[in-house]
PDB file of N, H, CA, C and O in Angstrom:
ATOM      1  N   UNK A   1      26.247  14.436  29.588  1.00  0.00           N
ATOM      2  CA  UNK A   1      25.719  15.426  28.656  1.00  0.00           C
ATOM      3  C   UNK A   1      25.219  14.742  27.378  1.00  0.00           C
ATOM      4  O   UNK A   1      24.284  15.035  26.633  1.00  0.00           O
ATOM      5  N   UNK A   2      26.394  13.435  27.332  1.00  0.00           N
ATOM      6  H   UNK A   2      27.153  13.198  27.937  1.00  0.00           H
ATOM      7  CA  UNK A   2      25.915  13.049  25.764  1.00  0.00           C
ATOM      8  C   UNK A   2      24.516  12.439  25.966  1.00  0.00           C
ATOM      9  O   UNK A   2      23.878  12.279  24.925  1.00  0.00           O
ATOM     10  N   UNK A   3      24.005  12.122  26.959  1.00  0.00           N
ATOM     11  H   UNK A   3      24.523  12.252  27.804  1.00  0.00           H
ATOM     12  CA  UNK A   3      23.144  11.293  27.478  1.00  0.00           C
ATOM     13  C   UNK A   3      21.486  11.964  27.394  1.00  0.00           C
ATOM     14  O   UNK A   3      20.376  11.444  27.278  1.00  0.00           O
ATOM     15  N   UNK A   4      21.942  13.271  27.510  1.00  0.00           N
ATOM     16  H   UNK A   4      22.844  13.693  27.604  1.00  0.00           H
ATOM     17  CA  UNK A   4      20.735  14.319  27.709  1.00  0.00           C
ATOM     18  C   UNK A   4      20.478  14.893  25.915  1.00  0.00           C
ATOM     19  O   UNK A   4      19.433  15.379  25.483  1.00  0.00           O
ATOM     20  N   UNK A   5      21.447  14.711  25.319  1.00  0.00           N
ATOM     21  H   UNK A   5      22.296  14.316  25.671  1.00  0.00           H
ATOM     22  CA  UNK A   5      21.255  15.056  23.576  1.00  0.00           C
ATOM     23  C   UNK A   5      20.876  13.563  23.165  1.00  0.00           C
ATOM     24  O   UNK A   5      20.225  13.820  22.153  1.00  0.00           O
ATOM     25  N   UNK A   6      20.856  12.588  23.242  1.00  0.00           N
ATOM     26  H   UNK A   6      21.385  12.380  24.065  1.00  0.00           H
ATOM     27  CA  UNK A   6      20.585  11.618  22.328  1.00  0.00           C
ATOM     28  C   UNK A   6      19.030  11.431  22.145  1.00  0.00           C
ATOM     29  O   UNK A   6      18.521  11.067  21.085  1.00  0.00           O
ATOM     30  N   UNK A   7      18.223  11.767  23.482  1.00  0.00           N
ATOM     31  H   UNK A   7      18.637  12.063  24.343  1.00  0.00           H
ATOM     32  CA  UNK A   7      16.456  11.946  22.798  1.00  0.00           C
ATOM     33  C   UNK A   7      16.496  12.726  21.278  1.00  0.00           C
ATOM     34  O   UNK A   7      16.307  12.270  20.150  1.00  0.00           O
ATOM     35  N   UNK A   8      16.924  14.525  21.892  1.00  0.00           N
ATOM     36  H   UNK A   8      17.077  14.895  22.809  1.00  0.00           H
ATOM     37  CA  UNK A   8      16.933  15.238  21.125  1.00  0.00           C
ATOM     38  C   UNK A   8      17.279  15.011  19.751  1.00  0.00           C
ATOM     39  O   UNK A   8      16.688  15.387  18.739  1.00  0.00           O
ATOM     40  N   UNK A   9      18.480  14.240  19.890  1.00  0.00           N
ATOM     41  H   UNK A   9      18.960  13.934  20.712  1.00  0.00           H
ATOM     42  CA  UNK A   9      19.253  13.796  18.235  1.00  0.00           C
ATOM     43  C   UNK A   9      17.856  12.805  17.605  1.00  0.00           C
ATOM     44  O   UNK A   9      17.172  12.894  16.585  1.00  0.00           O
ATOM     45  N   UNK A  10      17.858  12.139  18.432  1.00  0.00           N
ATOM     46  H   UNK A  10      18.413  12.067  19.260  1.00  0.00           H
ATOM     47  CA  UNK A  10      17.034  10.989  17.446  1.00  0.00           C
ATOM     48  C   UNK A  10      15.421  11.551  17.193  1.00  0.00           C
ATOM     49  O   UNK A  10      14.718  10.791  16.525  1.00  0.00           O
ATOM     50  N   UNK A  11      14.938  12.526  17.565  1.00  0.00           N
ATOM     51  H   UNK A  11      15.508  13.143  18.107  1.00  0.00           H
ATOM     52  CA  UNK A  11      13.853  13.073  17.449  1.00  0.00           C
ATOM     53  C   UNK A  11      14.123  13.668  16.615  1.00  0.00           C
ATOM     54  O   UNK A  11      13.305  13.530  15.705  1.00  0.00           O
ATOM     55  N   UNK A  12      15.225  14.602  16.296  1.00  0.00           N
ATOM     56  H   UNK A  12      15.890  14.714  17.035  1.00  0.00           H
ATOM     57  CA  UNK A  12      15.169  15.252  15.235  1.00  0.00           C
ATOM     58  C   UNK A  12      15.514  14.416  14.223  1.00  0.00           C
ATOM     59  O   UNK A  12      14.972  14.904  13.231  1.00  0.00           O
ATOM     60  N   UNK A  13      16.188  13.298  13.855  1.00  0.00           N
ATOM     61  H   UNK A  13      16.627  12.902  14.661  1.00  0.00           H
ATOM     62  CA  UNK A  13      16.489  12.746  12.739  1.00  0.00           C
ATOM     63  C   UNK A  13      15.245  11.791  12.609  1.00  0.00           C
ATOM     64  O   UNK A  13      14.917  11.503  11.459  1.00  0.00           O
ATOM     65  N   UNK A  14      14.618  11.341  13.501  1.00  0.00           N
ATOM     66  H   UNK A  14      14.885  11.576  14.435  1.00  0.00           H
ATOM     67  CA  UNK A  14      12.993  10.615  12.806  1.00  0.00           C
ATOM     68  C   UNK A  14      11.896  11.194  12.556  1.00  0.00           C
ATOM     69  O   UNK A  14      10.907  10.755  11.970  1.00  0.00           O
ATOM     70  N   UNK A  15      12.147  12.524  13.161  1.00  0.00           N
ATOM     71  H   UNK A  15      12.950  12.882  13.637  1.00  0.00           H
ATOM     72  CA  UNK A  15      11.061  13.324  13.029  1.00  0.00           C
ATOM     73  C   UNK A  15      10.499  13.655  11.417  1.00  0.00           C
ATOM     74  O   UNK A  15       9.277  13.581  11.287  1.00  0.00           O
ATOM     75  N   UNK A  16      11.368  14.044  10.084  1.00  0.00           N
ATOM     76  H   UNK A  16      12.360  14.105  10.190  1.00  0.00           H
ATOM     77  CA  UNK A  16      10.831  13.450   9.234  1.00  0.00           C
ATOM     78  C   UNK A  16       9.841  12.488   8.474  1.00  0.00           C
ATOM     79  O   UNK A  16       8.852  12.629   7.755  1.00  0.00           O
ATOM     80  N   UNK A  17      10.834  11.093   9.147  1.00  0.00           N
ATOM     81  H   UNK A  17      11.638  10.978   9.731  1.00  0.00           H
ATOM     82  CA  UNK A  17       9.825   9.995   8.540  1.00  0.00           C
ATOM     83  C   UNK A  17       8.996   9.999   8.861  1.00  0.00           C
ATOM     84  O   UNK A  17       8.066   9.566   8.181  1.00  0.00           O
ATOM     85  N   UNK A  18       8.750  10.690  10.593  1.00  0.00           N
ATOM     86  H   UNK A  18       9.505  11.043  11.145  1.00  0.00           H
ATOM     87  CA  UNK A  18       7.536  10.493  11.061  1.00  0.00           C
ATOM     88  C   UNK A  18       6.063  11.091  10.125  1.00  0.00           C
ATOM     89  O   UNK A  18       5.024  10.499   9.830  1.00  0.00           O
ATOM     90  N   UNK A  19       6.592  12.712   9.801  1.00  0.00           N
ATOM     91  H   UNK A  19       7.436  13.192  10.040  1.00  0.00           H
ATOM     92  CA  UNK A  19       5.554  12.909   9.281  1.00  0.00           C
ATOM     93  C   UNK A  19       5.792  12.629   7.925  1.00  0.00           C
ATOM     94  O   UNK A  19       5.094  13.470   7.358  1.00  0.00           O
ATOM     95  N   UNK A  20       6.371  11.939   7.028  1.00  0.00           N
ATOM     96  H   UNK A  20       6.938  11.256   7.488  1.00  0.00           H
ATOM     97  CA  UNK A  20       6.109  11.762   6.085  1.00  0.00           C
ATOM     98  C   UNK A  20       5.015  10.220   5.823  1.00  0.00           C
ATOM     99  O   UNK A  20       4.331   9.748   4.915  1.00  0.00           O
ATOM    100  N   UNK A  21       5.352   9.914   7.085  1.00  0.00           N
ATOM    101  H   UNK A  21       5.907  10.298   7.822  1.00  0.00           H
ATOM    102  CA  UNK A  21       4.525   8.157   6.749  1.00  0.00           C
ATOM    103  C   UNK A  21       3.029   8.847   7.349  1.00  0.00           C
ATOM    104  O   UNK A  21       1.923   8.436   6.997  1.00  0.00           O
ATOM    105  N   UNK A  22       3.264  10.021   8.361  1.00  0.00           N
ATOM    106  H   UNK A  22       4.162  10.355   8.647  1.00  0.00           H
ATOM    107  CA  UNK A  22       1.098  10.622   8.578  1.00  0.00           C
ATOM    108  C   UNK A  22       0.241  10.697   7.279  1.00  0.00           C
ATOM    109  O   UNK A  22      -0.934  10.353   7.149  1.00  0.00           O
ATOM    110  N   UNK A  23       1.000  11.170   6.435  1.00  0.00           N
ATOM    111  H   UNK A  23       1.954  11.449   6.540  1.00  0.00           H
ATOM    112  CA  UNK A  23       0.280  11.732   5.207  1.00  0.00           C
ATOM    113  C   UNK A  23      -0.240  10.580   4.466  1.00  0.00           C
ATOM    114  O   UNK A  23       0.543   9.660   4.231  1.00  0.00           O
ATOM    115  N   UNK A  24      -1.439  10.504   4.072  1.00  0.00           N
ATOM    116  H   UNK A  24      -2.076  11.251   4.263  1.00  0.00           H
ATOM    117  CA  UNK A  24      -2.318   9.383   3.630  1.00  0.00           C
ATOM    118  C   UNK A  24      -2.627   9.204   2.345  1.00  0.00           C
ATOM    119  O   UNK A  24      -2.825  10.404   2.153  1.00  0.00           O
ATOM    120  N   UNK A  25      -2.839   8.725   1.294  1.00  0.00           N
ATOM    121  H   UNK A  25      -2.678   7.750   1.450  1.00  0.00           H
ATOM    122  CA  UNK A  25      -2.843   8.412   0.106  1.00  0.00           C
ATOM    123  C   UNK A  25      -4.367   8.970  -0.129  1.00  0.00           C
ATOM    124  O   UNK A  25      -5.247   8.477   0.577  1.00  0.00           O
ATOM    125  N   UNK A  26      -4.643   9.755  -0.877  1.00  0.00           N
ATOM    126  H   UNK A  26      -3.928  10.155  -1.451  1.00  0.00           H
ATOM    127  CA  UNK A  26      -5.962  10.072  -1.574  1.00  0.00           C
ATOM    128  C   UNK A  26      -6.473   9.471  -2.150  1.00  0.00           C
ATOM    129  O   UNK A  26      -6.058   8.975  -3.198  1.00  0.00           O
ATOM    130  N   UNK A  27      -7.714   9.290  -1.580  1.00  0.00           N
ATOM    131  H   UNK A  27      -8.051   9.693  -0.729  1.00  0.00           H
ATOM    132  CA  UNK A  27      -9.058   8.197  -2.224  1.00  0.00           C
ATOM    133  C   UNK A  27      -8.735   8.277  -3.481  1.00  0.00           C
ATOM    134  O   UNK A  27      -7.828   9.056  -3.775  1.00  0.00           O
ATOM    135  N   UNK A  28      -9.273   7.634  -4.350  1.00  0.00           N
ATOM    136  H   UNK A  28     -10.010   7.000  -4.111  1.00  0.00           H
ATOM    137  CA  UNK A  28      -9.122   7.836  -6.124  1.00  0.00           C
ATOM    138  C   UNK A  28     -10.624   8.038  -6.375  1.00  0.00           C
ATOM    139  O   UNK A  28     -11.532   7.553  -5.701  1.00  0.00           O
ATOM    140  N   UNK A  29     -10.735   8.793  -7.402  1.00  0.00           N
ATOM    141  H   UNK A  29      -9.997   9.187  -7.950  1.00  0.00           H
ATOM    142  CA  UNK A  29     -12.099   9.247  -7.260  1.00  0.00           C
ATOM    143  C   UNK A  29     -12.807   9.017  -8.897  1.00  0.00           C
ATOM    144  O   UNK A  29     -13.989   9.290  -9.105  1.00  0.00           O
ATOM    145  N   UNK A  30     -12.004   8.550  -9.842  1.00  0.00           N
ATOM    146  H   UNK A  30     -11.044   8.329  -9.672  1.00  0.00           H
ATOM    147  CA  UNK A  30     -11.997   8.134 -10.914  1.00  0.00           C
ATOM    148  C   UNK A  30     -10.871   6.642 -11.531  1.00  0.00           C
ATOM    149  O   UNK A  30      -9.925   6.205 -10.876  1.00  0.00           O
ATOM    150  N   UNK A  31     -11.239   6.200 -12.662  1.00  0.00           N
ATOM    151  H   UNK A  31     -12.007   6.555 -13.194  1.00  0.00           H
ATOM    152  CA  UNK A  31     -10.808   4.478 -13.363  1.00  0.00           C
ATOM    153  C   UNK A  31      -9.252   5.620 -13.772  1.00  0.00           C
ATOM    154  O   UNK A  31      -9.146   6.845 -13.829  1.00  0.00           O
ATOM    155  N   UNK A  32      -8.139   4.359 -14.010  1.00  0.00           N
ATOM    156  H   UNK A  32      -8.225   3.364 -13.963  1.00  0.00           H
ATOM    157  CA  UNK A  32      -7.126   4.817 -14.687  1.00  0.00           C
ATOM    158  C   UNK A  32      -7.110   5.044 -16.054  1.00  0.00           C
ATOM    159  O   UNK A  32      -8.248   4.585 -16.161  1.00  0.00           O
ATOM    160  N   UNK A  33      -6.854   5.321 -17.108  1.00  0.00           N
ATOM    161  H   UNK A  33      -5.930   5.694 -17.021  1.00  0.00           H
ATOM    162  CA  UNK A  33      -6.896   5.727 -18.043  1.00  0.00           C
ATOM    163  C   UNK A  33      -5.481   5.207 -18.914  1.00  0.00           C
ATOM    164  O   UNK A  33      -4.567   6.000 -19.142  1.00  0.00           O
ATOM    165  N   UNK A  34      -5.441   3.824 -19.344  1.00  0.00           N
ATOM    166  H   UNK A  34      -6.183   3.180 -19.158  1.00  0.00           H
ATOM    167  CA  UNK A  34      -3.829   3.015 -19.454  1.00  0.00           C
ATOM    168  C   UNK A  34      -3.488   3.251 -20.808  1.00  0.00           C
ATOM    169  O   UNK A  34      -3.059   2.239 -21.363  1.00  0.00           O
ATOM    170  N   UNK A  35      -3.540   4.241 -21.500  1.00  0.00           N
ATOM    171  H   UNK A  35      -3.888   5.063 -21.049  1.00  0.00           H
ATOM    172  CA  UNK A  35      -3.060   4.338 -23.198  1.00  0.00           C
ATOM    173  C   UNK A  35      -1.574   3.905 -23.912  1.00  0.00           C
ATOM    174  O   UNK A  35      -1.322   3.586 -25.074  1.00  0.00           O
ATOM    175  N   UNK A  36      -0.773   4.023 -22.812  1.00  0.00           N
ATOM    176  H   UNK A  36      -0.978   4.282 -21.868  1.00  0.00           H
ATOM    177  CA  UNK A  36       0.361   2.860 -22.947  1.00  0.00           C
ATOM    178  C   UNK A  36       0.253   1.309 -22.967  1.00  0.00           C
ATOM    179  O   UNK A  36       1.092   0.688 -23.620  1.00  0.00           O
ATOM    180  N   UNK A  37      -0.658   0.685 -22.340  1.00  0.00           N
ATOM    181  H   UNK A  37      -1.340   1.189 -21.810  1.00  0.00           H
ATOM    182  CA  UNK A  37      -0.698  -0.626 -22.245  1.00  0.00           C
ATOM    183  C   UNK A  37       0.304  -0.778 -21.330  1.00  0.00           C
ATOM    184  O   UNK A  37       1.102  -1.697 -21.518  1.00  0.00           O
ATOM    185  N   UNK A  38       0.444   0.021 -20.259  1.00  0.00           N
ATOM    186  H   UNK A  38      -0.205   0.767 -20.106  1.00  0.00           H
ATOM    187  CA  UNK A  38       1.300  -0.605 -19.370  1.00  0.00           C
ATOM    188  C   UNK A  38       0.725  -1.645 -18.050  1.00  0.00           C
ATOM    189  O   UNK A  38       1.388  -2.494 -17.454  1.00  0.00           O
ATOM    190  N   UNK A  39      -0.289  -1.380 -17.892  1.00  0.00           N
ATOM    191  H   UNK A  39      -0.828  -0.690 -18.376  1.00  0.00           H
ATOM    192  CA  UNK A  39      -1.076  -1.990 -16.417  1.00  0.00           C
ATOM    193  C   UNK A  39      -1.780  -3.045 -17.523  1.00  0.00           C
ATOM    194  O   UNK A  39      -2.032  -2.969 -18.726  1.00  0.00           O
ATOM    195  N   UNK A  40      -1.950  -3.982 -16.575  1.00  0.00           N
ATOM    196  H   UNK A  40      -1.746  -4.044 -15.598  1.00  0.00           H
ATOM    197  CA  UNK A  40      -2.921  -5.395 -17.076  1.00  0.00           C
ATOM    198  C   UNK A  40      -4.083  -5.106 -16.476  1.00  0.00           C
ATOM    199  O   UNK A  40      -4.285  -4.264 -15.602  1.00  0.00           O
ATOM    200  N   UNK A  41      -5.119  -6.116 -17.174  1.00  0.00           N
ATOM    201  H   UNK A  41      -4.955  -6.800 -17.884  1.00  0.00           H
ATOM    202  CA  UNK A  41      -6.425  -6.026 -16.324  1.00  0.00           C
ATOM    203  C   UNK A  41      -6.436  -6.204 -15.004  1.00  0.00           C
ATOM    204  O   UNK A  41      -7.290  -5.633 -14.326  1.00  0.00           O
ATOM    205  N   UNK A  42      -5.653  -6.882 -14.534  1.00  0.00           N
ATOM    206  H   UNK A  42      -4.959  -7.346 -15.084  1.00  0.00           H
ATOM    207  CA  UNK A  42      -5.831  -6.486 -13.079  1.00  0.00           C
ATOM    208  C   UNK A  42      -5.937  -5.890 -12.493  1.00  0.00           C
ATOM    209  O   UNK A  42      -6.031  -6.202 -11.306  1.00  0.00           O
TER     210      UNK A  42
END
């Protein structure tokens, strides 16, 4: 039995990360704007 829950278990506990790592970072569509002086020219 335990054998037939362990897909299930581990699908549900990665299933998260899974979709959290799909989601893709948005183009930037404008320069940063650094008024702290925290970022270098780089």
């Amino acid at each position: 039995m335990i054998r037939r829950l362990l897909p299930l278990l581990a699908t549900l506990l990665l299933l998260p990360v899974l979709l959290h790592a799909a989601a893709a970072a948005p183009k930037l569509a404008r320069h940063v704007t650094d008024r702290t002086g925290t970022l270098s020219a780089q």
